[in-house]
N, C-alpha and C positions, 0 to 999 in steps of 0.2 A: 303263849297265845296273846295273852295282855301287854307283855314286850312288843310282840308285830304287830301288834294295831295300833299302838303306844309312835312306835319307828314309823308305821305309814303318815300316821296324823301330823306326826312332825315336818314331814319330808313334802305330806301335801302342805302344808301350811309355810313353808318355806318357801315351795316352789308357786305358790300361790300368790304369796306376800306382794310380787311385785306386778302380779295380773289388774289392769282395771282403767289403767290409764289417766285417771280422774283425780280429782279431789275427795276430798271425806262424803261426798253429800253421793257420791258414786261407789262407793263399798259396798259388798257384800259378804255377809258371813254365814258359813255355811258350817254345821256342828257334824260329824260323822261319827256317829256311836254304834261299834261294832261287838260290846261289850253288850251280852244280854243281864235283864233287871236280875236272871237270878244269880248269875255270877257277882254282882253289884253286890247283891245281898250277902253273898258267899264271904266276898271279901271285907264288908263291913263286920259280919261277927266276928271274922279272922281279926280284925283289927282291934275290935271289941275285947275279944278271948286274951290276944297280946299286951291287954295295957295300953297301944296307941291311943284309946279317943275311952270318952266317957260313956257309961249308961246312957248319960242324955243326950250327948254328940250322938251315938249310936240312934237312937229313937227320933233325934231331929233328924237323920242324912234316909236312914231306914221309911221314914214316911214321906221324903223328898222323892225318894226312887221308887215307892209304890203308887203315890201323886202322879209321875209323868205319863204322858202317854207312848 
C-alpha cells in the first residue's frame, strides 16, 4: 500500500512538474498524503524496533506526526 501511494506521488509529481507555465512566483505545491498518522506511527516504531533511527529521532518524528493536522 505504501509502495502505491509512494508510485502515485511520484508519477503525479512528474507529470505535474511541467504544469504552470510561469515562473517561480506562479508554483504551486500541493502535498498528497495518503498514508494515515497511524500507519506513520506504525512504521516509525518499526524503524525504531530495527535500529534505523534513534529513541530520540523516534520521539522528535512521533511528536511531528501527532502535531499535524
Amino acid at each position: 500500500m505504501r509502495r502505491l501511494a509512494l508510485a502515485i506521488w511520484l508519477a503525479t509529481g512528474t507529470l505535474l512538474a511541467g504544469c504552470g507555465g510561469g515562473g517561480a512566483d506562479s508554483r504551486t505545491e500541493t502535498t498528497v498524503n495518503t498514508t494515515t498518522k497511524g500507519q506513520e506511527l506504525q512504521d516509525l516504531q518499526a524503524a525504531l524496533n530495527s535500529g534505523a533511527i534513534t529513541q530520540e529521532e523516534y520521539e522528535t518524528e512521533r511528536k511531528k506526526i501527532l502535531d499535524r493536522e
